[in-house]
Residue frames as a rotation matrix with the C-alpha (Angstrom) as fourth column:
UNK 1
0.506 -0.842 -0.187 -32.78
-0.743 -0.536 0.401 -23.09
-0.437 -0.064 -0.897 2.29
UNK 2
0.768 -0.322 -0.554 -30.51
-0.362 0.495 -0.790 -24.70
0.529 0.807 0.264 -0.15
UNK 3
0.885 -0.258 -0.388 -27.78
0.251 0.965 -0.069 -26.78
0.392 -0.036 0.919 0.84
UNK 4
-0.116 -0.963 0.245 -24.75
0.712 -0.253 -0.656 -24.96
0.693 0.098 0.714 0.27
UNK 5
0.072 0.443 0.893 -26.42
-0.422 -0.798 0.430 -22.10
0.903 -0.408 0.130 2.24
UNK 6
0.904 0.240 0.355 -27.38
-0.427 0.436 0.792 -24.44
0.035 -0.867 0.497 5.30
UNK 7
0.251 -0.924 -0.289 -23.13
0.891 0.337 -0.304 -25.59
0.379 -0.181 0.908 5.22
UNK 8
-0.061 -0.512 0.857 -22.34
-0.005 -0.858 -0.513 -21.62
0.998 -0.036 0.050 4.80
UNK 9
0.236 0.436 0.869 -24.21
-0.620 -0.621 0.480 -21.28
0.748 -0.652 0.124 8.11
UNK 10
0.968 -0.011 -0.250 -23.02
0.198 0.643 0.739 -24.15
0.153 -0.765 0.625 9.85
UNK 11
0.566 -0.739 0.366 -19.92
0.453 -0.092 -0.887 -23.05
0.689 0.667 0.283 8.94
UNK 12
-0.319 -0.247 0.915 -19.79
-0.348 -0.867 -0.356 -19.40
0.881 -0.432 0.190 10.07
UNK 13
0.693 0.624 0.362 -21.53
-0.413 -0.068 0.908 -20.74
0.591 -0.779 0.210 13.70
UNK 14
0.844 -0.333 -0.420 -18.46
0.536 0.499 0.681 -22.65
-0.017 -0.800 0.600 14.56
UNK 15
0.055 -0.753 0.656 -16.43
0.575 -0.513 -0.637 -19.32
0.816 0.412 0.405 14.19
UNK 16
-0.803 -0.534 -0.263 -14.86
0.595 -0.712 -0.372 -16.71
0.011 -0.456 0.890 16.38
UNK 17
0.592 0.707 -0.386 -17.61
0.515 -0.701 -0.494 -13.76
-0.619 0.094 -0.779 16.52
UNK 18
0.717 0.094 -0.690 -16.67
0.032 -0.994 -0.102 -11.51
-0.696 0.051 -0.716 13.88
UNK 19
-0.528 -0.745 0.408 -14.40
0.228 0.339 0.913 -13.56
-0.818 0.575 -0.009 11.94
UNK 20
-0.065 0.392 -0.917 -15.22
-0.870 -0.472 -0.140 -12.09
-0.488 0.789 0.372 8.14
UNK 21
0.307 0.210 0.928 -16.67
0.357 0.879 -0.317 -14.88
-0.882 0.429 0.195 5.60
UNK 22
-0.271 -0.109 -0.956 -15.74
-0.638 -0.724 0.263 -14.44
-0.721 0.681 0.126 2.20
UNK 23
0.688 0.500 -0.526 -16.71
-0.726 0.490 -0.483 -16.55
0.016 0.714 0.700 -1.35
UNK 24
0.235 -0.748 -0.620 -13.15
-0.613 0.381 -0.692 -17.33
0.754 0.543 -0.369 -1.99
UNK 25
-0.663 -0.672 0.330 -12.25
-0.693 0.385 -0.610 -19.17
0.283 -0.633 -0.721 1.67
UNK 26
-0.035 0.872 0.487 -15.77
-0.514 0.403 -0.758 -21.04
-0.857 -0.277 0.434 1.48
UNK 27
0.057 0.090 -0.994 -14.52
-0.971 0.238 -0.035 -23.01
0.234 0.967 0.101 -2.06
UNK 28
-0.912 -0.245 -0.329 -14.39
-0.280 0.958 0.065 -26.12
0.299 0.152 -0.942 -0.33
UNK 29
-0.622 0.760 0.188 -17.88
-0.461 -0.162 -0.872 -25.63
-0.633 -0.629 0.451 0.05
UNK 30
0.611 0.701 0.369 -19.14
0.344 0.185 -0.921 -25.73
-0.713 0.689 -0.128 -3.15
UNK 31
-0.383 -0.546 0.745 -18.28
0.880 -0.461 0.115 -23.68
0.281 0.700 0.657 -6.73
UNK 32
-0.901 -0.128 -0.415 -17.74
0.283 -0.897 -0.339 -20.28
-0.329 -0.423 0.844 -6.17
UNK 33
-0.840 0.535 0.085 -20.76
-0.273 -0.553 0.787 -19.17
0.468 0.638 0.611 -8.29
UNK 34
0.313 0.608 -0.729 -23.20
0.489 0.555 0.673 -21.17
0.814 -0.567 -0.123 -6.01
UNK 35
-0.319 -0.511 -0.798 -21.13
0.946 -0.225 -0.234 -19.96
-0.060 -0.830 0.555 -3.01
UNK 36
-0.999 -0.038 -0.034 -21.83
0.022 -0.919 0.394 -16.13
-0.046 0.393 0.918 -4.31
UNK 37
-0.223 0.975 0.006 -25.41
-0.369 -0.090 0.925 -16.80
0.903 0.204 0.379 -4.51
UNK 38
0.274 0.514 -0.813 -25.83
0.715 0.456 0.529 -18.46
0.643 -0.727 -0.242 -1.00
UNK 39
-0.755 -0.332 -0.565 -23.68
0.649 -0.499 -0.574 -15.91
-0.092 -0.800 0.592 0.91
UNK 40
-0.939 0.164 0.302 -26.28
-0.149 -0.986 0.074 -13.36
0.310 0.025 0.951 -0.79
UNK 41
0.060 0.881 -0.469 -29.17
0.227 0.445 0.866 -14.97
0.972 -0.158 -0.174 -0.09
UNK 42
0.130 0.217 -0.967 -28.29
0.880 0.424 0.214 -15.29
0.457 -0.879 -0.136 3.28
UNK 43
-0.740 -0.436 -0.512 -27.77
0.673 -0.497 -0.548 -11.94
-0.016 -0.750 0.661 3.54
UNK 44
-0.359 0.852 0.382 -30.97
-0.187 -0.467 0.864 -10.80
0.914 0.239 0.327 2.11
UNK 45
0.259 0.730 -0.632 -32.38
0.117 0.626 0.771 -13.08
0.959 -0.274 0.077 4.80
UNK 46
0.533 0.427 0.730 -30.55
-0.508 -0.529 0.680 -11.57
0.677 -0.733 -0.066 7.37
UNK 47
0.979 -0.158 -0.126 -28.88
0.198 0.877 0.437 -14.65
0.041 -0.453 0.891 8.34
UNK 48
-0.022 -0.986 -0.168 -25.30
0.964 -0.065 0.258 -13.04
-0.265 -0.156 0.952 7.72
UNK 49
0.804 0.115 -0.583 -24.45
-0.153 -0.908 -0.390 -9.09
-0.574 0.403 -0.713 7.58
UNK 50
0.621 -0.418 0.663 -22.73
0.464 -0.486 -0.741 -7.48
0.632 0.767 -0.108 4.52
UNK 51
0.014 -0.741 -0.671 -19.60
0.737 -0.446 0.508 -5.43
-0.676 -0.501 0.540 5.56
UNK 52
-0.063 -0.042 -0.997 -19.23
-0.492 -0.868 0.068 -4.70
-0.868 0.494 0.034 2.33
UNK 53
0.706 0.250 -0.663 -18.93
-0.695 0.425 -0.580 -6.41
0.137 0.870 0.474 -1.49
UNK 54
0.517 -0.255 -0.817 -18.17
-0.279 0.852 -0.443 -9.86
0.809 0.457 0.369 -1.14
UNK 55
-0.787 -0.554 0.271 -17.29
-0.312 -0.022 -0.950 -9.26
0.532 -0.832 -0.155 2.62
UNK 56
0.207 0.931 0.301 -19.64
-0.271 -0.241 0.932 -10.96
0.940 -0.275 0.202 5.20
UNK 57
-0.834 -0.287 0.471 -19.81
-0.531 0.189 -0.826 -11.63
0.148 -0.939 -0.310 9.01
UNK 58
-0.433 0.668 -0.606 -22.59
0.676 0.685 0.272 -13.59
0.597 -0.292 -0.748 11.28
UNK 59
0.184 0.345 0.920 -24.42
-0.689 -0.622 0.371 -11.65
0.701 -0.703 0.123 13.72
UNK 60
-0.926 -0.236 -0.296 -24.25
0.112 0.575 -0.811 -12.05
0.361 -0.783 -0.506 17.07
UNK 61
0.048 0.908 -0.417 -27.43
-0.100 0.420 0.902 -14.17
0.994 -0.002 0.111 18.44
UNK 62
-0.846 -0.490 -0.208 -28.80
0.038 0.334 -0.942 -13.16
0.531 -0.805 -0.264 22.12
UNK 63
-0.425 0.869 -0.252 -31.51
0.846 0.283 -0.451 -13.21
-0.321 -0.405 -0.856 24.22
UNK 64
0.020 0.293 -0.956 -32.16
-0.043 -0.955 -0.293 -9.14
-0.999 0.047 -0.006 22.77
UNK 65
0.825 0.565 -0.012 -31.60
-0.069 0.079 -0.995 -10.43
-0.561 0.821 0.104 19.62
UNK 66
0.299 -0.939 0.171 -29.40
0.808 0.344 0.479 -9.98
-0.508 -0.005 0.861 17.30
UNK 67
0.667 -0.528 -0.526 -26.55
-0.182 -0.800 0.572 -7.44
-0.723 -0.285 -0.629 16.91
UNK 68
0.789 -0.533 -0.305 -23.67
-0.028 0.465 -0.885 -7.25
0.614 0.707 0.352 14.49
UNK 69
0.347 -0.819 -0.458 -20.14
0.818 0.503 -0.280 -8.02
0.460 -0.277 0.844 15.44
UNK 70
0.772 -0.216 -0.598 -18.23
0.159 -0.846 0.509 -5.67
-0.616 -0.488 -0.618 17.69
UNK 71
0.870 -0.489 0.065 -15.85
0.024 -0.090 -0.996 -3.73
0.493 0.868 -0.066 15.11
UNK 72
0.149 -0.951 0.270 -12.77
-0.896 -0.015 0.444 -4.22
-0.419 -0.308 -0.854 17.40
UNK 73
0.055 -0.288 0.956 -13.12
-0.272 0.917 0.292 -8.25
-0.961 -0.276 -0.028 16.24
UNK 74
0.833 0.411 0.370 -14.43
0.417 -0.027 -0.909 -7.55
-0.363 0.911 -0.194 12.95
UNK 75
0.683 -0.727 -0.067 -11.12
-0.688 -0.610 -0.394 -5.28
0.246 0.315 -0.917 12.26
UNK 76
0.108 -0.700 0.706 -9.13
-0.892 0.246 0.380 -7.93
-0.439 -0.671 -0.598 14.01
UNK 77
0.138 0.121 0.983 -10.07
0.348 0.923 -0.163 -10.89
-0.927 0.364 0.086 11.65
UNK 78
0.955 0.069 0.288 -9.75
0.296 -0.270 -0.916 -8.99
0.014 0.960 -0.278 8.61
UNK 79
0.252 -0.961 0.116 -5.83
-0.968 -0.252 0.013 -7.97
0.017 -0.115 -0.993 9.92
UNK 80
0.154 -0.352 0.923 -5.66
-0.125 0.920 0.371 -11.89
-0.980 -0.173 0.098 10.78
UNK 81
0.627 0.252 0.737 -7.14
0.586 0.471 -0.659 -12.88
-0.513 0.845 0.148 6.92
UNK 82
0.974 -0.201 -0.102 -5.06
-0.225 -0.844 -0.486 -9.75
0.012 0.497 -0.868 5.41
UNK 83
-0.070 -0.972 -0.224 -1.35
0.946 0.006 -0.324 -9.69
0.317 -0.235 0.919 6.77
UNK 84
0.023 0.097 0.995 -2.37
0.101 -0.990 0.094 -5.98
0.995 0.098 -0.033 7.30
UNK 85
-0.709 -0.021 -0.705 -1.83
0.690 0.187 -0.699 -4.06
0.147 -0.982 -0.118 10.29
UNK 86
0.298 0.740 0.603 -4.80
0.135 -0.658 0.741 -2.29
0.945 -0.140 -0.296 11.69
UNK 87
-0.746 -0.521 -0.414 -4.70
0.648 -0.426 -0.632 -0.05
0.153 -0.740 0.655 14.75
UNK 88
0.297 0.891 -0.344 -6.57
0.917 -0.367 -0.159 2.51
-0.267 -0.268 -0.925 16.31
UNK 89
0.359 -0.032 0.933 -6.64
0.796 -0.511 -0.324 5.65
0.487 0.859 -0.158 14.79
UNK 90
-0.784 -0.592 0.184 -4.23
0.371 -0.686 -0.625 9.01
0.497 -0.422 0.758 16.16
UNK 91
-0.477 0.412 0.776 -7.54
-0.554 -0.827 0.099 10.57
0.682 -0.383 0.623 17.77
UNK 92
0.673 0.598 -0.435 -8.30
-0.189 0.708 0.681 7.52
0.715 -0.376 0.589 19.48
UNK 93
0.316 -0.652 -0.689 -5.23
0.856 0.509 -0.089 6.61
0.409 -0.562 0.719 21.01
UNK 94
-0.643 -0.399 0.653 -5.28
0.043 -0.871 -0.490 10.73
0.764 -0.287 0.577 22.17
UNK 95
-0.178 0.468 0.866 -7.82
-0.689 -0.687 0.230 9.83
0.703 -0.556 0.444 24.04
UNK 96
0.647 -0.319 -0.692 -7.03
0.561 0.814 0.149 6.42
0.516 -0.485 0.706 25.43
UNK 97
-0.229 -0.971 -0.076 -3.69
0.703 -0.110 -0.703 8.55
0.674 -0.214 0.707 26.55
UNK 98
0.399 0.416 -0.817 -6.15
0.799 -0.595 0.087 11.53
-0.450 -0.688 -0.570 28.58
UNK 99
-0.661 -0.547 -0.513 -4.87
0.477 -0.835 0.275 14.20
-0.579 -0.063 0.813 26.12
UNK 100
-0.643 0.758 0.109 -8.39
-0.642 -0.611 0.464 14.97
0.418 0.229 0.879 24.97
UNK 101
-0.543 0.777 0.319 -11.94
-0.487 0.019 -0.873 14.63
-0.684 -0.630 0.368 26.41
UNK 102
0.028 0.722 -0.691 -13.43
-0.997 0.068 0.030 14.23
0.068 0.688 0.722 22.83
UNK 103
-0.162 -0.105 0.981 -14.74
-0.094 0.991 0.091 10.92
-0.982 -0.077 -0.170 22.33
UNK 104
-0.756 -0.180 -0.629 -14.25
-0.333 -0.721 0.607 10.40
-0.563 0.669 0.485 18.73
UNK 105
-0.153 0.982 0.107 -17.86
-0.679 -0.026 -0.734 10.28
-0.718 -0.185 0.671 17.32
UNK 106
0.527 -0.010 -0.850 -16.81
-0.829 0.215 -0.516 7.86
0.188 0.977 0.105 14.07
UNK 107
0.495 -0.432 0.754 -15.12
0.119 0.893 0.434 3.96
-0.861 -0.125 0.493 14.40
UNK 108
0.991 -0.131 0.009 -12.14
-0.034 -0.321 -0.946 4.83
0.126 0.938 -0.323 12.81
UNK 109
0.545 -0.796 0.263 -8.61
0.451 0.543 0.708 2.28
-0.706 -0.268 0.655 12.28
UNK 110
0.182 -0.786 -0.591 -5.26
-0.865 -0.414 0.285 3.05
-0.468 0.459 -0.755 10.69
UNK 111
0.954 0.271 0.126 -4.64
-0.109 0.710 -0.696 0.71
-0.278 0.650 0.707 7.85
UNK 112
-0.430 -0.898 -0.091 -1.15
-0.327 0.062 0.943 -0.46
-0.841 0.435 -0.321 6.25
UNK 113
-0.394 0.644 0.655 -3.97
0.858 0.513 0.013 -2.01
-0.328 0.568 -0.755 3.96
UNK 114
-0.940 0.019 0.340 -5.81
0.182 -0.816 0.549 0.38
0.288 0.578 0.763 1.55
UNK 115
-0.895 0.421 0.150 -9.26
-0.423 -0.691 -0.586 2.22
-0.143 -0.587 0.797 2.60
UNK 116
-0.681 0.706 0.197 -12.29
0.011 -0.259 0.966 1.54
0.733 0.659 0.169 2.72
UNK 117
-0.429 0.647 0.631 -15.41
-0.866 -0.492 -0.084 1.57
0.256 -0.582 0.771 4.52
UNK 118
-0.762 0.371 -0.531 -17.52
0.306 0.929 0.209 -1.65
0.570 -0.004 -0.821 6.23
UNK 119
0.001 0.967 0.256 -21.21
-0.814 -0.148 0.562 -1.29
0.581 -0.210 0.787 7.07
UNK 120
-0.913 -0.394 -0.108 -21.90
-0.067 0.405 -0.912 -2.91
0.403 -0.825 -0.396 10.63
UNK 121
-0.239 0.797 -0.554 -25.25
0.833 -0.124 -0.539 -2.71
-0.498 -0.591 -0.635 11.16
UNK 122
0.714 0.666 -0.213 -26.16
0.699 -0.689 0.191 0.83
-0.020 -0.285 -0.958 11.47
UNK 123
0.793 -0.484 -0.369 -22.89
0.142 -0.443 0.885 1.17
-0.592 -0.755 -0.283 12.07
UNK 124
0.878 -0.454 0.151 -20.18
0.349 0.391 -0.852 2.20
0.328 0.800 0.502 9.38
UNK 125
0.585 -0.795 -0.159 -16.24
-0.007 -0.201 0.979 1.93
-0.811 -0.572 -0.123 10.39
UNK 126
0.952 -0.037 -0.303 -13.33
-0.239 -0.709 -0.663 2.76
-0.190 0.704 -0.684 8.58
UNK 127
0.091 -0.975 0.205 -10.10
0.735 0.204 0.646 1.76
-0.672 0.092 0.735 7.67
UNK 128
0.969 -0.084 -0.230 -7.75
-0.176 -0.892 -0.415 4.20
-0.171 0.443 -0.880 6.62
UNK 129
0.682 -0.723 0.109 -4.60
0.641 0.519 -0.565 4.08
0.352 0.455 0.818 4.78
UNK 130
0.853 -0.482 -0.203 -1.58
-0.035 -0.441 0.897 5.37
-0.521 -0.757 -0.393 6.79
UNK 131
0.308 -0.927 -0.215 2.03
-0.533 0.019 -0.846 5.60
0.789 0.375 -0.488 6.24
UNK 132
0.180 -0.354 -0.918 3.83
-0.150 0.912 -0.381 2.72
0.972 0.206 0.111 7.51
UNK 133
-0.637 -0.771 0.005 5.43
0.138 -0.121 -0.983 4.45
0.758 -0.626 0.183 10.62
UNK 134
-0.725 0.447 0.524 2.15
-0.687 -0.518 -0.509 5.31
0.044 -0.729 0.683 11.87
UNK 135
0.744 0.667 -0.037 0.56
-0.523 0.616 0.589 1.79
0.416 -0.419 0.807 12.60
UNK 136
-0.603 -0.630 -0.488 4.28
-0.067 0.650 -0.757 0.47
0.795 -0.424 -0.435 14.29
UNK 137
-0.987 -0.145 -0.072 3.76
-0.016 0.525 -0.851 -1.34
0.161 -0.839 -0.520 17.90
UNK 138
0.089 0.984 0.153 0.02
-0.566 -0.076 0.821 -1.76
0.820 -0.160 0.550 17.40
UNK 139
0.885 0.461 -0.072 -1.81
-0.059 0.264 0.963 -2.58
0.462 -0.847 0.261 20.99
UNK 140
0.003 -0.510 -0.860 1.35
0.995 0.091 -0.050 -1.30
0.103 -0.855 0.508 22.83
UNK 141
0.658 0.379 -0.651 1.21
0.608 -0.777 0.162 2.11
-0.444 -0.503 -0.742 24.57
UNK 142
-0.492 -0.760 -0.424 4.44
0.260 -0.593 0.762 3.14
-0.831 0.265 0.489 22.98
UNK 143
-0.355 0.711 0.607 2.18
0.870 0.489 -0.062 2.77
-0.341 0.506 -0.792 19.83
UNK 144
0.379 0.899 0.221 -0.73
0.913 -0.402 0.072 4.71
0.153 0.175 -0.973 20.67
UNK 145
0.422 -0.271 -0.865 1.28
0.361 -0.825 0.435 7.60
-0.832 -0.496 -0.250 21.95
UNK 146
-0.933 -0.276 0.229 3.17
0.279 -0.156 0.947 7.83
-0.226 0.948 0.223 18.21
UNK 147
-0.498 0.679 0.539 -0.17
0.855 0.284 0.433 8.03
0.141 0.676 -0.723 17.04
UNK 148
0.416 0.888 -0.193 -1.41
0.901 -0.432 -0.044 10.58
-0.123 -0.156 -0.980 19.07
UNK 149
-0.150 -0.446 -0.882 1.57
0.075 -0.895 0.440 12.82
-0.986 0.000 0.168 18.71
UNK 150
-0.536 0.264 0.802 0.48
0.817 0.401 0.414 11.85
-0.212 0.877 -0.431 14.80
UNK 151
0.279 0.949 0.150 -3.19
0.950 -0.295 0.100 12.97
0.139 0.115 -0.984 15.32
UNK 152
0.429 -0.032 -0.903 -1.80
0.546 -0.787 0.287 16.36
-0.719 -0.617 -0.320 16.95
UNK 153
0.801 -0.009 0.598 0.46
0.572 -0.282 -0.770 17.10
0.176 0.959 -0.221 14.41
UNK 154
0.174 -0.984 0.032 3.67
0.812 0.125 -0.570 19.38
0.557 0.125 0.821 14.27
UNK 155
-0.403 -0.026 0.915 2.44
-0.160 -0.982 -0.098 22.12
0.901 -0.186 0.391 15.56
UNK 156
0.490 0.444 0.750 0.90
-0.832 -0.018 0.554 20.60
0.259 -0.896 0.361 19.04
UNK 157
0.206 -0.468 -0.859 3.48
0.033 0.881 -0.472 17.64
0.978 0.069 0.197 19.26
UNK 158
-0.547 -0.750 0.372 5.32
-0.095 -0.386 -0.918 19.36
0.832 -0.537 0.140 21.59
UNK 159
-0.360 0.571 0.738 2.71
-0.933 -0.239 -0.270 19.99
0.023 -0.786 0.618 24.30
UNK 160
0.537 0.828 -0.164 1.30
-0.705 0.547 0.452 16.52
0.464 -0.127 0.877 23.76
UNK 161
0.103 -0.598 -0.795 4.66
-0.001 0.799 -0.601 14.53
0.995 0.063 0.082 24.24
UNK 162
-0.471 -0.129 0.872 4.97
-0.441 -0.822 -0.360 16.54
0.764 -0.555 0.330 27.39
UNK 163
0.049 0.838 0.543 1.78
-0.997 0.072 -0.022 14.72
-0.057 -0.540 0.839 28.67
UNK 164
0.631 -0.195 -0.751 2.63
-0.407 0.740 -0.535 11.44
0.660 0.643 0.387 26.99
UNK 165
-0.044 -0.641 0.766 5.35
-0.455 -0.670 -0.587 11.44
0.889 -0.375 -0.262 29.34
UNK 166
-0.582 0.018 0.813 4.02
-0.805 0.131 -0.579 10.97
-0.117 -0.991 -0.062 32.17
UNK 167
0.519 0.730 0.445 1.26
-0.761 0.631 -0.146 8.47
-0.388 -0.263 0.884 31.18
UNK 168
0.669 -0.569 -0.478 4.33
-0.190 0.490 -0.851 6.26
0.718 0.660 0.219 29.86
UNK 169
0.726 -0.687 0.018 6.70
0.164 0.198 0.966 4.05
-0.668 -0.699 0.257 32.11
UNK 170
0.397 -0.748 -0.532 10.31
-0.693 -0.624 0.360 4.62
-0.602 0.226 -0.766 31.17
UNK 171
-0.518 -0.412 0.750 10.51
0.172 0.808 0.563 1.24
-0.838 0.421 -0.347 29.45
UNK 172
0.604 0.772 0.198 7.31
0.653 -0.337 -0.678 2.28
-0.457 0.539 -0.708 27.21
UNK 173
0.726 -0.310 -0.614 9.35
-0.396 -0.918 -0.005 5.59
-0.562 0.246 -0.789 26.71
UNK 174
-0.191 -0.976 -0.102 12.32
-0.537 0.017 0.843 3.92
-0.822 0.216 -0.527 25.66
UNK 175
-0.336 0.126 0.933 10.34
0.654 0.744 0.135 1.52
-0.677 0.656 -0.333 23.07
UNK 176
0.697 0.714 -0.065 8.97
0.516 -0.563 -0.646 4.85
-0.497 0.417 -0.761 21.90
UNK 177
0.298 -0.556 -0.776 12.29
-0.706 -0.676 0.212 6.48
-0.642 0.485 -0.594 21.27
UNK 178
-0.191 -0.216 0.958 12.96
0.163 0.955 0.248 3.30
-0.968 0.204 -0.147 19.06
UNK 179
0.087 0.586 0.806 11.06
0.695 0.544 -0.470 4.18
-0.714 0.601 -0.360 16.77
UNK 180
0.444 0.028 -0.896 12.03
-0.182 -0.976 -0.121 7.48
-0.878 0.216 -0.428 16.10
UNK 181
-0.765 -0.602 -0.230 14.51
-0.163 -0.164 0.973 6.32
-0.623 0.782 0.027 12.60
UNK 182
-0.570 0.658 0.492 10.96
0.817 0.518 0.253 5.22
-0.088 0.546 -0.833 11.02
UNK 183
0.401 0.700 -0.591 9.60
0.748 -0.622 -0.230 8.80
-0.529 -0.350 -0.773 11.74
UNK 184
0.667 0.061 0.742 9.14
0.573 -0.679 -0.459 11.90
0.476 0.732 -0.488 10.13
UNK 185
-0.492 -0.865 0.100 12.05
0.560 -0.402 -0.725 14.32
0.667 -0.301 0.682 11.21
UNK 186
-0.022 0.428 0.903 9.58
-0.220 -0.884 0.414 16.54
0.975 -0.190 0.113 12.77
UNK 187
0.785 0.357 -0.506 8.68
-0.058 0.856 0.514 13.47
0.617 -0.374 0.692 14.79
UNK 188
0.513 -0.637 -0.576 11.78
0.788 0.616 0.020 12.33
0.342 -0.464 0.817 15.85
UNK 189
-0.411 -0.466 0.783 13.22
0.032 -0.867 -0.498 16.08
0.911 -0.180 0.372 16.63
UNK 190
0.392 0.508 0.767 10.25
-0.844 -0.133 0.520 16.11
0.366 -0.851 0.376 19.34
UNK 191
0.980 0.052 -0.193 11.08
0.050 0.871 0.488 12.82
0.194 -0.488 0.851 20.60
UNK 192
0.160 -0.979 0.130 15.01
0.639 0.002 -0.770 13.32
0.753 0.206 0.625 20.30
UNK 193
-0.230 -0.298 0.926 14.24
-0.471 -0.799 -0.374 16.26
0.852 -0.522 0.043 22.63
UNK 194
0.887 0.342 0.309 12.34
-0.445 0.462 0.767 13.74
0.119 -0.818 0.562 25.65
UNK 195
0.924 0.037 -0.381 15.56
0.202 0.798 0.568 11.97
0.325 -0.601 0.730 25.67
UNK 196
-0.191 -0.933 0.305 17.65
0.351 -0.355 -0.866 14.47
0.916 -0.059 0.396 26.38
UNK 197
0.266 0.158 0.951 15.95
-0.801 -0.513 0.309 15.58
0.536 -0.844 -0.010 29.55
């Protein structure tokens, strides 16, 4: 193993799990074109996974072997390295909230960042491009509930907010009607109607 390679890797070991590597944040390694050849190498070799082009991670190294990153950290370092918000997606946060059973069968975030796909293993997760209003208060319940009345759509808002509701303290509620000038009218009509009761 070449030099620059045996830095890359000393590198990425005194990271975070799941923190993403890239060519460009690894120039005080070497020259990029050297950099670009070790990251691949090392990923031929297993020693780092692909996400995607010019995107890599470390595996995680246990006694079962080894495993790629969990994509909640892997989505979380790439929002850190981005400025982007990521979030969980409107059919997730319906079922964080108990207003479906489904569990949803795809690893799939809401993006202010533009789409694409990242290969995890076996595993391939998504980022999806949203409109603005639907990634507000990421990782707060007011949040996920927007989302799921999102995922539901205009025609089942109604019945979900209903439920929402209740799984929402009244401070939660109130951070939810906040948000309502960033929302489609449809949106904010349903919500306009919770705080009239």
């Amino acid at each position: 193993m070449n030099t620059i390679a045996k830095t890359i890797l000393a590198f990425a070991v005194e990271l975070p799990e799941g923190t993403i590597l890239s060519a460009k944040e690894l120039l005080h390694l070497g020259e990029r074109a050297a950099i670009d050849q070790a990251l691949s190498r090392l990923a031929k070799r297993g020693e780092l996974i692909r996400l995607r082009r010019g995107l890599f991670a470390l595996p995680v190294k246990s006694r079962f072997g080894h495993r790629a990153p969990s994509a909640e950290t892997v989505v979380e370092s790439i929002a850190e390295a981005t400025g982007e918000v990521v979030t969980e997606s409107g059919a997730t946060a319906a079922n964080r909230l108990g207003l479906t059973t489904q569990n949803p069968t795809r690893q799939v975030y809401w993006t202010s960042g533009k789409s694409r796909k990242l290969q995890l293993g076996a595993q391939t997760v998504e980022l999806r491009q949203v409109r603005s209003w639907q990634v507000l208060a990421p990782g707060r319940r007011a949040g996920s509930a927007l989302r799921a009345m999102a995922w539901f759509g205009e025609a089942e808002a109604g019945p979900a907010l209903m439920h929402i509701k209740s799984e929402l303290t009244a401070s939660e509620q109130r951070e939810l009607l906040r948000m309502r000038r960033a929302m489609p009218t449809w949106l904010a009509k349903e919500l306009s109607g919770l705080a009239a009761r």
